[in-house]
C-alpha positions as CSV (number, residue, x, y, z in Angstrom):
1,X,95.5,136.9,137.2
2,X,95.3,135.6,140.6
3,X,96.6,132.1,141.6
4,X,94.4,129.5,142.2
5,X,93.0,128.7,145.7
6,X,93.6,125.1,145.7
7,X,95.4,122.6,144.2
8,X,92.2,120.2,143.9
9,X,91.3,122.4,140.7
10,X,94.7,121.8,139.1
11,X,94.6,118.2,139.7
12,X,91.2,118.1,138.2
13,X,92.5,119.9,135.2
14,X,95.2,117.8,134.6
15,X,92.8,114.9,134.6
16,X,90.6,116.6,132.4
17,X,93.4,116.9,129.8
18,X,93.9,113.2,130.2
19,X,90.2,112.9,129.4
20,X,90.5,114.5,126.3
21,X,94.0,113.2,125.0
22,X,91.5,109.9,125.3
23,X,88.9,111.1,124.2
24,X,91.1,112.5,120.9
25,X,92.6,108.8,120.1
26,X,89.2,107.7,120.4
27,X,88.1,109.9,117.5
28,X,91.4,109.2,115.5
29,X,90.1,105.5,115.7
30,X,86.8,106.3,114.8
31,X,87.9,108.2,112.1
32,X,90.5,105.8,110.6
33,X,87.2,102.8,110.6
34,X,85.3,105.1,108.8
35,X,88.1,105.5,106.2
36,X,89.0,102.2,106.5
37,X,85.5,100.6,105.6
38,X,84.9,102.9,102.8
39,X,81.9,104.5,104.8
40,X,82.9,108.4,104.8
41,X,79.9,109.4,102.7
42,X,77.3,106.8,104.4
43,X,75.7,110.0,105.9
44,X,75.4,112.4,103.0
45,X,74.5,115.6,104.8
46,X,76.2,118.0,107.4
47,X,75.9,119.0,110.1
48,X,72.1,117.2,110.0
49,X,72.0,113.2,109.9
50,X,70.3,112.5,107.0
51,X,67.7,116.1,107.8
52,X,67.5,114.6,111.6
53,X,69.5,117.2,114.3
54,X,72.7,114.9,114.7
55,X,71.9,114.7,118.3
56,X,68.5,113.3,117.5
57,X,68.9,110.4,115.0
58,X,67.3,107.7,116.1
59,X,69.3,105.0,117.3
60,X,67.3,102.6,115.1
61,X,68.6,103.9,111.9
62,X,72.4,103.2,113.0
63,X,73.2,100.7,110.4
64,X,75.4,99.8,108.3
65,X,78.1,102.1,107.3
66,X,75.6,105.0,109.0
67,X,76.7,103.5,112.6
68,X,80.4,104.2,111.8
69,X,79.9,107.5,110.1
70,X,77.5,109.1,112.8
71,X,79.5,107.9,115.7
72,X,82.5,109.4,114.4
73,X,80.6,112.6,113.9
74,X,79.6,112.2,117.6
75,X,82.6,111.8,119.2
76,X,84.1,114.7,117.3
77,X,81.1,116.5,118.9
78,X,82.3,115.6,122.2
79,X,85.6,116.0,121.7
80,X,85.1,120.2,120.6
81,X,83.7,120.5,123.9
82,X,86.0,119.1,125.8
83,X,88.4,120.8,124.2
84,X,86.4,124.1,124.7
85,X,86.1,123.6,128.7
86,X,89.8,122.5,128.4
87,X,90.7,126.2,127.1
88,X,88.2,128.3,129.4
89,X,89.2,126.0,132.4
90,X,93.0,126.7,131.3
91,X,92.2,130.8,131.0
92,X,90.9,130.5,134.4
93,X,92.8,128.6,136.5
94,X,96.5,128.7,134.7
95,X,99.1,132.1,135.1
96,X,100.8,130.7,132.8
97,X,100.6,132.4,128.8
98,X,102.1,130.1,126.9
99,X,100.0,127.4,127.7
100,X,96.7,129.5,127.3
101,X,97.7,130.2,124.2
102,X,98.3,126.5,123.5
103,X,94.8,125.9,124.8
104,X,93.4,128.7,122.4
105,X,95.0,127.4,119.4
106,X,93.8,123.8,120.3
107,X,90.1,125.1,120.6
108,X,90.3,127.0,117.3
109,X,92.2,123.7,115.5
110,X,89.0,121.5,116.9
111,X,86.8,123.8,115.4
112,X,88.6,123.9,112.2
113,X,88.7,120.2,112.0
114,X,85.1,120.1,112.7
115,X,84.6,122.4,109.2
116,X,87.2,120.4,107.3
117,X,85.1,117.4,107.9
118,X,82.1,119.1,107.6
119,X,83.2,120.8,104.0
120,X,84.3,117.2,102.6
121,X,80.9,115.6,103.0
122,X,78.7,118.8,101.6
123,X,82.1,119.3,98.7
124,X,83.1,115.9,98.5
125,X,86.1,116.6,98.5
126,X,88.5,113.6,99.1
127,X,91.5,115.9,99.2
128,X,90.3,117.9,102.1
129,X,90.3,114.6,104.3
130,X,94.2,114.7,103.7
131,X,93.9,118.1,105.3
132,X,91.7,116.9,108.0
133,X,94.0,113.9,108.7
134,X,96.9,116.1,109.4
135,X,94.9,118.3,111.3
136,X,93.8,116.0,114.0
137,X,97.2,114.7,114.6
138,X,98.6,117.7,115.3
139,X,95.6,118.4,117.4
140,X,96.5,115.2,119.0
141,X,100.3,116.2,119.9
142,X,98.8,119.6,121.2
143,X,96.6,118.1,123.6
144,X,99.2,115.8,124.8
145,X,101.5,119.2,125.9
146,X,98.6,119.8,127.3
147,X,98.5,117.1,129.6
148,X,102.0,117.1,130.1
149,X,101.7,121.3,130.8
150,X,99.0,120.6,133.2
151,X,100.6,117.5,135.7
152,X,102.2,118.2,138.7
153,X,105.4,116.6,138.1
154,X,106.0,119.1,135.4
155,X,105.1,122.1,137.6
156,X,107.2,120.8,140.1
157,X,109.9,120.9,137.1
158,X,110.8,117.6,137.4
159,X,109.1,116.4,134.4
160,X,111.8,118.1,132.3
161,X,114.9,116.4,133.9
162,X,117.1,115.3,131.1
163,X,120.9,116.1,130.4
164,X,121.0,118.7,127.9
165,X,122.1,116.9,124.6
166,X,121.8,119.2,121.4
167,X,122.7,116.3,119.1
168,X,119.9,113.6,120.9
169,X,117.5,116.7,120.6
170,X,118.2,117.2,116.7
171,X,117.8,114.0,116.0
172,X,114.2,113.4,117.9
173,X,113.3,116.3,116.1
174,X,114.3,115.3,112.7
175,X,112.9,112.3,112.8
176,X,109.3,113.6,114.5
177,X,109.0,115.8,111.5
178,X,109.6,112.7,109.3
179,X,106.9,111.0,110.7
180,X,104.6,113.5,110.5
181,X,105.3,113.6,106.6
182,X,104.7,110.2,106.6
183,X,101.5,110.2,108.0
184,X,100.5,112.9,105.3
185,X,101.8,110.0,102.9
186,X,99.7,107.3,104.5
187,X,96.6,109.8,105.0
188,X,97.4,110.3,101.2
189,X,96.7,106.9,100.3
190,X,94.1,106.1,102.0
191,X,91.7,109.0,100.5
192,X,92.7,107.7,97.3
193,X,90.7,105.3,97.1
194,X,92.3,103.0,95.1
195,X,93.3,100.2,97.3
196,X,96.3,98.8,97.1
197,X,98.2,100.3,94.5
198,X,101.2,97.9,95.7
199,X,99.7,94.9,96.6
200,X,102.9,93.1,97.5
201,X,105.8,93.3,100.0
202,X,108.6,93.9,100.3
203,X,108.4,94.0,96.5
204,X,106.6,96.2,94.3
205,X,105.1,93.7,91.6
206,X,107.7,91.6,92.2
207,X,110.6,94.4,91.5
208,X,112.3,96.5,93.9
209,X,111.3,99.6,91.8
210,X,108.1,98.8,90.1
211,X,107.9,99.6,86.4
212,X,105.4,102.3,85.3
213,X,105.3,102.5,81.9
214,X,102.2,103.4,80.2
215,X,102.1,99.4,79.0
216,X,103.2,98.2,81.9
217,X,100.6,99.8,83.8
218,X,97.8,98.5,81.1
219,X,98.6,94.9,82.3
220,X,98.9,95.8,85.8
221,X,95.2,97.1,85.2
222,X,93.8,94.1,83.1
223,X,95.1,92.2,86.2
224,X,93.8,94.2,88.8
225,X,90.4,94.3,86.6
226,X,90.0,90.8,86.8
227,X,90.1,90.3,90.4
228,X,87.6,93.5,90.7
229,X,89.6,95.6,91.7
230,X,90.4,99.3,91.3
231,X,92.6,101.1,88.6
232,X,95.7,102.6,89.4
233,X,98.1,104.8,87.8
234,X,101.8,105.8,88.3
235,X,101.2,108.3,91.0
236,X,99.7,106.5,93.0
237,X,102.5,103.5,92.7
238,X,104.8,106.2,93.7
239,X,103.2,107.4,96.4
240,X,103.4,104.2,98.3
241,X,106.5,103.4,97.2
242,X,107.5,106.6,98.9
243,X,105.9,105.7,101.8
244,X,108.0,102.9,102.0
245,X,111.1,105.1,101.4
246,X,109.9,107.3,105.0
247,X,108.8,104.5,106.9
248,X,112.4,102.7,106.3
249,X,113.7,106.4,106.8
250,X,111.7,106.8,110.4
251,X,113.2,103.2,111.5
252,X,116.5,104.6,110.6
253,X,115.9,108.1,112.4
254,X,114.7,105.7,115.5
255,X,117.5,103.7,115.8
256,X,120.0,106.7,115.4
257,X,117.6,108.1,118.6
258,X,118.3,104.8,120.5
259,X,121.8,104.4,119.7
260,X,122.8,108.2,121.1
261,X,120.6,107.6,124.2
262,X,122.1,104.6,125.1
263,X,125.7,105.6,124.6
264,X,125.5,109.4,125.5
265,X,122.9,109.9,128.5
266,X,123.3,108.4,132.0
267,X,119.6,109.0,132.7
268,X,117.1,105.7,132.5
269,X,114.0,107.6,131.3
270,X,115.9,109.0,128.1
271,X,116.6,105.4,127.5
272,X,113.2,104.2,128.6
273,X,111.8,106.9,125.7
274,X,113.7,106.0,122.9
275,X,113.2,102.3,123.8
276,X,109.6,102.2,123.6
277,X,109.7,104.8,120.6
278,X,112.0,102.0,118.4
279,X,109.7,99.2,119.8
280,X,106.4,100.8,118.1
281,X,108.2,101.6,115.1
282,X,108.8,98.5,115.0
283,X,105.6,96.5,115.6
284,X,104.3,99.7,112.7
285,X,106.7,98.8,110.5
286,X,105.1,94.6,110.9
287,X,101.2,96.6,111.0
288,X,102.4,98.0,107.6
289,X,103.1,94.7,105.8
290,X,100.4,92.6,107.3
291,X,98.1,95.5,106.3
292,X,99.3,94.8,102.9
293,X,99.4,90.9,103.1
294,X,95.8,90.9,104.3
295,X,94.7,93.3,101.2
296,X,93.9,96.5,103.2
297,X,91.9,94.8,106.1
298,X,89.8,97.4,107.6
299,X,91.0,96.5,111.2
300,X,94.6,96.0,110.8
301,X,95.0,99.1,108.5
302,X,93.0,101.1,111.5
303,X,95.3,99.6,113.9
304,X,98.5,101.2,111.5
305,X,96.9,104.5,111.4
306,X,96.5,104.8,115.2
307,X,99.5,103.3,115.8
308,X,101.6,106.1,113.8
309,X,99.7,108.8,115.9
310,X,101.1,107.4,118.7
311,X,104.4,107.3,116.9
312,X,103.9,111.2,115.9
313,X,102.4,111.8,119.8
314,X,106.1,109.9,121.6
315,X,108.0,111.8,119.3
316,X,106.4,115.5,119.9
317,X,106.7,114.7,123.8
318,X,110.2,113.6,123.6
319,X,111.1,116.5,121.8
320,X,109.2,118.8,123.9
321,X,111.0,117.5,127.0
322,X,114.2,117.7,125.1
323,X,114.3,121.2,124.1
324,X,113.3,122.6,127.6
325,X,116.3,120.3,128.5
326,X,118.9,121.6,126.3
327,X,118.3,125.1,126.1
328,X,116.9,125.8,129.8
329,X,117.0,129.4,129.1
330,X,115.3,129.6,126.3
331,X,112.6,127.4,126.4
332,X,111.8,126.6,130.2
333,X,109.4,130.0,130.4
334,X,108.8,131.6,133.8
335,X,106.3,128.7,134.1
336,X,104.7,129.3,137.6
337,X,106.3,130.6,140.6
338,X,106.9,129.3,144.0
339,X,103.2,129.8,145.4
340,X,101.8,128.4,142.2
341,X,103.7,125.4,142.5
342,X,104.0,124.9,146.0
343,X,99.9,124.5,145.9
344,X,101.1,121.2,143.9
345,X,101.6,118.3,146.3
């Protein structure tokens, strides 16, 4: 495929990545409120708006829990096509393969999402929003690459300047696939529906490990009864306390990241990385008990969700940059040659 004939149209497709990695948190928020305030079902039809083309409902009847749920829906319109010129624009104007198949993939995981979300309204199906949880942050950390793929620094190949460092590499990578099984956990939780199962913190009805016997769980219920709240059950108990467990286990994994970079590599933006990656761990970790000291408040429990994408999004990027570090021949592809790159100044 021929090279492009200017390097205006590569800058503009880098921005237009940026666009949609924005556009992408924007619908991870949206989506988290809508959970958040218990309003997922407010529209009870798909892909219409209550029989109106979604495009179409008046702006009038945007009230309530609607005005969450249809704007959510909207933005996730939006966000498929940008996504789709993303990939076309990508096919077009990039040699490269690896990143046209990352744009195809991201256009086919936006439509999938789409469906997922889609099926759990006309199903309701609370389980599939776990599914589509997990989904979009993995759409998320794809369209970051993207971003990344598309900027001149990294075309230049100075995006990827680290000191190769196997064990820093294994550990970023360890601990990013933590965090995404933590955000499963949390996603978990949250389509439950059942509040908070835990409702204190640090301890778990004032034990370290929370008793779940069947009679211990009948006055935990008679309690939680008379302050109108929600049943629970022992799953569910256990399901936050392990997301406990993984969140203490991410803060470990974090520091372990910080500790190697600042001892083993000589380069400022390793540290840089790993410093702001502990830093939002920790202000998540503070999100995670004020979410619970404030009973679940919509906001700050938002606030937690998007913050762990972020988490999830540092973490893939480190590890991306990383891995083209440390094995060069393996993983920095035959990326764009000198014409290519020389059109970005």
């Amino acid at each position: 495929m021929a090279e492009p004939s200017s390097s205006k149209s590569l800058k503009w497709l880098h921005l237009w990545a940026l666009l949609t990695l924005a556009a992408t948190l924007l619908l991870l928020w949206s989506g988290g409120l809508v959970t958040s305030k218990g309003v997922g079902m407010s529209v009870p039809d798909w892909p219409t708006t209550y029989g109106y083309n979604m495009f179409l409902f008046p702006f009038s009847k945007w009230v309530g829990g609607i005005f969450y749920e249809h704007s959510h829906r909207l933005i996730a319109s939006g966000v498929g096509l940008m996504t789709l010129v993303l990939a076309v624009w990508i096919f077009v104007a990039d040699p490269r393969r690896w990143v046209k198949f990352l744009g195809a993939a991201a256009f086919v995981a936006v439509c999938l999402q789409g469906l997922l979300g889609g099926l759990r309204v006309t199903l309701y199906k609370d389980e599939l929003g776990i599914f589509h949880a997990l989904l979009a942050q993995s759409f998320l950390c794809a369209i970051g690459i993207l971003s990344v793929a598309t900027s001149a620094k990294f075309l230049r190949g100075e995006w990827d300047i680290f000191n190769p460092d196997p064990v820093l590499r294994n550990l970023v990578l360890a601990t990013t696939v933590v965090v995404f099984f933590q955000l499963g956990l949390g996603a978990t939780m949250r389509h439950e529906h059942a509040g908070l199962s835990i409702p204190d913190f640090p301890l778990a009805y004032g034990k370290w490990i929370p008793d779940t016997s069947p009679e211990a769980l009948a006055a935990i219920n008679t309690a939680r009864a008379a302050e109108d709240q929600v049943p629970t059950n022992a799953l569910f108990i256990w399901v936050q306390m392990a997301h406990r467990a993984l969140a203490a286990l991410v803060l470990l994994g974090v520091v372990a990241v910080y500790q190697r970079a600042a001892t083993a590599s000589r380069l400022r933006s390793t540290k840089a990385w790993s410093s702001v990656w502990l830093g939002m761990v920790v202000v998540q970790a503070a999100l995670g008990a004020w979410t619970i000291w404030s009973n679940k408040a919509a906001d700050i429990a938002t606030t937690h969700m998007a913050l762990g994408a972020l988490i999830l999004l540092l973490g893939a990027l480190f590890s991306f940059r990383l891995c083209r570090a440390t094995e060069a021949e393996r993983f920095r592809f035959p990326d764009v040659s000198p014409a290519f790159a020389s059109r970005i100044a």
